[in-house]
N, CA, C and O of each residue as an XYZ file, in Angstrom:
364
protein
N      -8.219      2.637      8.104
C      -6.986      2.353      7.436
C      -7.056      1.016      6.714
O      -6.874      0.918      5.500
N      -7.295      0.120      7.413
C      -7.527     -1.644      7.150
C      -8.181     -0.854      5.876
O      -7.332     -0.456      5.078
N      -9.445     -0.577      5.565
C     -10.415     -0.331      5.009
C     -10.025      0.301      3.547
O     -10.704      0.071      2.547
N      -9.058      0.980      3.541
C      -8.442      1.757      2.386
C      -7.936      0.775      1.781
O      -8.372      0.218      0.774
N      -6.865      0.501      2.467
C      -5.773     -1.009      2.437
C      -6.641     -1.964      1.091
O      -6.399     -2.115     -0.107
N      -7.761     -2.484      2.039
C      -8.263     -3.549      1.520
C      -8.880     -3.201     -0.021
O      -8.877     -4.059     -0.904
N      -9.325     -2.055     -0.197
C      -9.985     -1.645     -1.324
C      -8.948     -1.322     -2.320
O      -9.151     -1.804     -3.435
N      -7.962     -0.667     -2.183
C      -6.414     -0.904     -2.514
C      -6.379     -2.210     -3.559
O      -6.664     -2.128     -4.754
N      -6.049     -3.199     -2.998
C      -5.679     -4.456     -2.888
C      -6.646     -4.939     -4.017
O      -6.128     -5.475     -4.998
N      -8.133     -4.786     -3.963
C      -9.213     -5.266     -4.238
C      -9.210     -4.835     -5.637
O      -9.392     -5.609     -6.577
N      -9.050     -3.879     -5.721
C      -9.012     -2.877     -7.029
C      -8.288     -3.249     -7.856
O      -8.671     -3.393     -9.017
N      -7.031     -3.503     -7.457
C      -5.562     -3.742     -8.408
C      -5.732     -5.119     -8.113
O      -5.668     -5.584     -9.251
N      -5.877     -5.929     -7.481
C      -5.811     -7.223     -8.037
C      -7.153     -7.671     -8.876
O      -7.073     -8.634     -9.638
N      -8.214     -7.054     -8.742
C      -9.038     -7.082    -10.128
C      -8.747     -7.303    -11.050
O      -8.907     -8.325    -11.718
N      -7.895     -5.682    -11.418
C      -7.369     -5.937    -12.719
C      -6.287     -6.763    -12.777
O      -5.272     -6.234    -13.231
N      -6.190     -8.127    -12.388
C      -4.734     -8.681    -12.167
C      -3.639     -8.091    -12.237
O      -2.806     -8.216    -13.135
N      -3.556     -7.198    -10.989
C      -1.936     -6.248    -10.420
C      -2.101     -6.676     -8.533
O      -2.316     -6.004     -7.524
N      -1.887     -7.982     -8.784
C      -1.702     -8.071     -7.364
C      -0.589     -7.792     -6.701
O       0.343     -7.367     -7.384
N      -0.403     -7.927     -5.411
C       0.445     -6.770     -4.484
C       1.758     -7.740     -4.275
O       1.655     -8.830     -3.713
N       2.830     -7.303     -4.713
C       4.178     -8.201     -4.324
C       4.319     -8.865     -2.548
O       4.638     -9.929     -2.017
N       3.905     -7.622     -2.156
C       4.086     -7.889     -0.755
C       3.128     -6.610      0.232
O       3.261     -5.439     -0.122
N       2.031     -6.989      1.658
C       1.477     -6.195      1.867
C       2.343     -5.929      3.777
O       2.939     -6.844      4.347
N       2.235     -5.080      4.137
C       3.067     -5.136      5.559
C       2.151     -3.628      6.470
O       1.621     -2.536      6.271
N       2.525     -4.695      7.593
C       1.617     -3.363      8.401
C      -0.023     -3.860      9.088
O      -0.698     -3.417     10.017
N      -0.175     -4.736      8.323
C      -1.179     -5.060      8.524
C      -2.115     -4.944      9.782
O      -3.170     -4.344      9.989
N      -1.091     -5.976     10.741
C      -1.360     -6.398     11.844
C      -1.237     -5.065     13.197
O      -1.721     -5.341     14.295
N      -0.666     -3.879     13.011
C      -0.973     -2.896     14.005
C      -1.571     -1.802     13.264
O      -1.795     -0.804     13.950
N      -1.880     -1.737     12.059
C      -2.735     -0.866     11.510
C      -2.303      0.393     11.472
O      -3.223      1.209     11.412
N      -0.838      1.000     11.490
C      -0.400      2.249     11.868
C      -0.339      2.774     10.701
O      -0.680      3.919     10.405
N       0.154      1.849      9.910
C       0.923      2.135      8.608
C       0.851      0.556      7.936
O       1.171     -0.516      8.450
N       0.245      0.886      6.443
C       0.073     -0.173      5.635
C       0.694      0.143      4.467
O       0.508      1.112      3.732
N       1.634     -0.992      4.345
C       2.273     -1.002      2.731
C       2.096     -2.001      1.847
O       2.343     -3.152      2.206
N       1.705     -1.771      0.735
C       1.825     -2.302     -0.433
C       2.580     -1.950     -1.238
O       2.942     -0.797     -1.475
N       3.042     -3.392     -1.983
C       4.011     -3.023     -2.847
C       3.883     -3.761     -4.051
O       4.233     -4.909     -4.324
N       3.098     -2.551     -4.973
C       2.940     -3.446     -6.246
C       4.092     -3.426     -7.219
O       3.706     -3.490     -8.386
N       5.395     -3.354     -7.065
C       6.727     -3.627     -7.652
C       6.597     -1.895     -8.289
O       7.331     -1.025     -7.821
N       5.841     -1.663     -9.103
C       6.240     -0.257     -9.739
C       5.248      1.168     -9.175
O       5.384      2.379     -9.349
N       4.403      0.483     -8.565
C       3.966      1.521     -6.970
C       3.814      1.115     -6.227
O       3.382     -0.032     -6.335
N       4.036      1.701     -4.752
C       4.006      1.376     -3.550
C       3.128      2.165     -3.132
O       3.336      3.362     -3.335
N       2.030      1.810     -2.510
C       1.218      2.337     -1.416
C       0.945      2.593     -0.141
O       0.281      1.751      0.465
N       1.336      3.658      0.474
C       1.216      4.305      1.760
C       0.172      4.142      2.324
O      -0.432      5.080      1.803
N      -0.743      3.568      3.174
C      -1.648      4.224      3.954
C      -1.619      4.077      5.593
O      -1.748      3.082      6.306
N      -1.328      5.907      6.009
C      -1.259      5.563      7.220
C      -1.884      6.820      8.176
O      -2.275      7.813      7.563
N      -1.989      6.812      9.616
C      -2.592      7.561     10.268
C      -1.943      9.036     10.318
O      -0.835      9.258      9.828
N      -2.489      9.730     10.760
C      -2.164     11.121     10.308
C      -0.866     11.556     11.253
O       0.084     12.302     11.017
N      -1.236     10.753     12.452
C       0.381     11.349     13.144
C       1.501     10.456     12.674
O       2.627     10.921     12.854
N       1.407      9.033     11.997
C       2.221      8.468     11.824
C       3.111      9.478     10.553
O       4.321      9.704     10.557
N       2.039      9.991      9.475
C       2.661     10.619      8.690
C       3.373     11.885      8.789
O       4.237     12.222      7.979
N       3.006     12.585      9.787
C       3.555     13.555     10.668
C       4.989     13.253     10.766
O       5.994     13.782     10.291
N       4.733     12.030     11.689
C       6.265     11.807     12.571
C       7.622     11.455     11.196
O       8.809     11.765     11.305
N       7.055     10.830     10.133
C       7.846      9.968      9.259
C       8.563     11.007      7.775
O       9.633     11.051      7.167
N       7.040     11.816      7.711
C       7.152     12.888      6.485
C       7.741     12.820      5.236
O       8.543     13.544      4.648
N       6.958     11.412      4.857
C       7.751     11.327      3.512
C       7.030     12.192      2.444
O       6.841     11.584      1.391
N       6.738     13.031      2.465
C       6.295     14.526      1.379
C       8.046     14.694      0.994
O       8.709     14.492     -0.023
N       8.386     15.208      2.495
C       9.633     15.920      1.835
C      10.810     14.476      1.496
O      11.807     14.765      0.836
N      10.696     13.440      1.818
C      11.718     11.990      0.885
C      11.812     12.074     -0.426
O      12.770     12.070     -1.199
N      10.088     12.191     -0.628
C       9.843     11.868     -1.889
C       9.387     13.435     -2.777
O       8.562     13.462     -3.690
N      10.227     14.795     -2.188
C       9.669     16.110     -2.883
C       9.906     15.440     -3.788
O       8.877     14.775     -3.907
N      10.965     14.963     -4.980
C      11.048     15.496     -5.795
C      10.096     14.177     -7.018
O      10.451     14.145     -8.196
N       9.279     13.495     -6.662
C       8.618     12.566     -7.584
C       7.424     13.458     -8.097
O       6.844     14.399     -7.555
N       7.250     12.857     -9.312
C       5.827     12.896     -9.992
C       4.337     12.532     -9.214
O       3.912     11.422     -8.897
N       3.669     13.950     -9.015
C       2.422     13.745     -8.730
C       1.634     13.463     -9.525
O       1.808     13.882    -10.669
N       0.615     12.746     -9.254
C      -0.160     12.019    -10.429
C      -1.678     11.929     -9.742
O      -1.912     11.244     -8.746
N      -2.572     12.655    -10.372
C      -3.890     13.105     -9.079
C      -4.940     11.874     -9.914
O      -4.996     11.770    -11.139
N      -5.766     10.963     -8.874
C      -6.290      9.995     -9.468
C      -7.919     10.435     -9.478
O      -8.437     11.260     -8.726
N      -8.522      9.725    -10.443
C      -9.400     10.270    -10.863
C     -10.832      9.589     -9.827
O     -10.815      8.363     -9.941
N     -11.772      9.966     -9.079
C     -12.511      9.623     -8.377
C     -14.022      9.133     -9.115
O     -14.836      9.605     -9.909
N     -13.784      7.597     -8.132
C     -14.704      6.690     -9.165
C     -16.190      6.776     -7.682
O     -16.221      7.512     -6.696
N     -17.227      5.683     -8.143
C     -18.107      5.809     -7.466
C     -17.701      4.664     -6.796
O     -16.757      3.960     -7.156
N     -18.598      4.415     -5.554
C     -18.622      3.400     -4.676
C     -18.852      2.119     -5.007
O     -19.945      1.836     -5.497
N     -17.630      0.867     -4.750
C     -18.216     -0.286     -5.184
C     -18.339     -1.239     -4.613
O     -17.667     -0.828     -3.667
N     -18.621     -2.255     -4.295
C     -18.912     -3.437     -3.410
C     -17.612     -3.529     -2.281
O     -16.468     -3.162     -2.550
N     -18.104     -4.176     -0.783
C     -16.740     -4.319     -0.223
C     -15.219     -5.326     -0.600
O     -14.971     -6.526     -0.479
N     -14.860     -4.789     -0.826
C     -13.396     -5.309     -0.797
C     -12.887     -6.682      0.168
O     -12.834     -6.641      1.397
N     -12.604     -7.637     -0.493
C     -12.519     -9.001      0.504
C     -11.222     -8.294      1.039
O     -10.595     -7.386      0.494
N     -10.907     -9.065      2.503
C      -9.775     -9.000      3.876
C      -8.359     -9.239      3.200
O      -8.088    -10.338      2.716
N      -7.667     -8.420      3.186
C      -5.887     -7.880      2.925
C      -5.788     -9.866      3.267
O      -6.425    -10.542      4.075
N      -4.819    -10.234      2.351
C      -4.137    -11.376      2.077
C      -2.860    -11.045      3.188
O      -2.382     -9.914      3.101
N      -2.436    -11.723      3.951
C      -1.405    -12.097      5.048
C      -0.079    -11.697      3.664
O       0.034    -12.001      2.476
N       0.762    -10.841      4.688
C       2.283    -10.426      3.926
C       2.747    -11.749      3.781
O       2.466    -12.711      4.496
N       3.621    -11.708      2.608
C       4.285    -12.703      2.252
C       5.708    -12.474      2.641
O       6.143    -11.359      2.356
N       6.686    -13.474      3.355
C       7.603    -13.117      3.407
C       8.716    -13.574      2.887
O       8.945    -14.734      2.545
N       9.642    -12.353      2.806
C      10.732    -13.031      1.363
C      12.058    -13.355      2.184
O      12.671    -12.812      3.103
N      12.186    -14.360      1.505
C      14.177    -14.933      1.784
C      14.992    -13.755      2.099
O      14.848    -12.675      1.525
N      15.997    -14.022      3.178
C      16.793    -12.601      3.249
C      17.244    -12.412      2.329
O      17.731    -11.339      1.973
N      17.162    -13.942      1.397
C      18.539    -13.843      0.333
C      17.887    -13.026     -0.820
O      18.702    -12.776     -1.708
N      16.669    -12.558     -1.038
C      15.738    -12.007     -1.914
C      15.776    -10.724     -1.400
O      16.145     -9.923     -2.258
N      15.510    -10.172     -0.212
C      15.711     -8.731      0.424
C      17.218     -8.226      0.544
O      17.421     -7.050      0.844
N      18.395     -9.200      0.288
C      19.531     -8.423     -0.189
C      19.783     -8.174     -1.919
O      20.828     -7.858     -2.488
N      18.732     -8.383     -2.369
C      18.433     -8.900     -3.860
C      17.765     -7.627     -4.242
O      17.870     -7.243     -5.407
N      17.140     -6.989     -3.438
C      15.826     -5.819     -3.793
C      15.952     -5.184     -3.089
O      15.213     -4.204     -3.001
């Protein structure tokens, strides 16, 4: 999971799209990123089970990504940043 996460992260902040905010980190169940205009899921298979956001999100645009080759490892997920409540009643 870490492992997805990090390559995630690695990828898009390449291309300078770094992650607003990353969470989850630290029990590894479920990792979110949030690059303001996608958010990234990655989580264990029963977590997604139990939570089932397929059916939250039936009705969004699937968008199938195109599979690249293998590239160097991905440096370690940057520590979540955390925002002002006064910013999370804001967003």
């Amino acid at each position: 999971m870490r492992a997805i996460a990090d390559n995630v992260d690695a990828q898009l902040s390449s291309q300078r799209v770094p992650p607003l905010s990353i969470e989850g980190v630290m029990t590894a169940q479920w990792i979110l990123l949030d690059f303001v205009d996608v958010v990234v899921h990655v989580f264990r298979s029963d977590i997604r089970d139990h939570y089932g956001l397929e059916r939250l999100w039936s009705d969004a645009r699937r968008i199938r990504l195109p599979a690249q080759q293998a590239t160097a490892p991905a440096p370690p997920l940057r520590p979540a940043k955390r925002r002002s409540p006064r910013a999370r009643e804001q967003g």
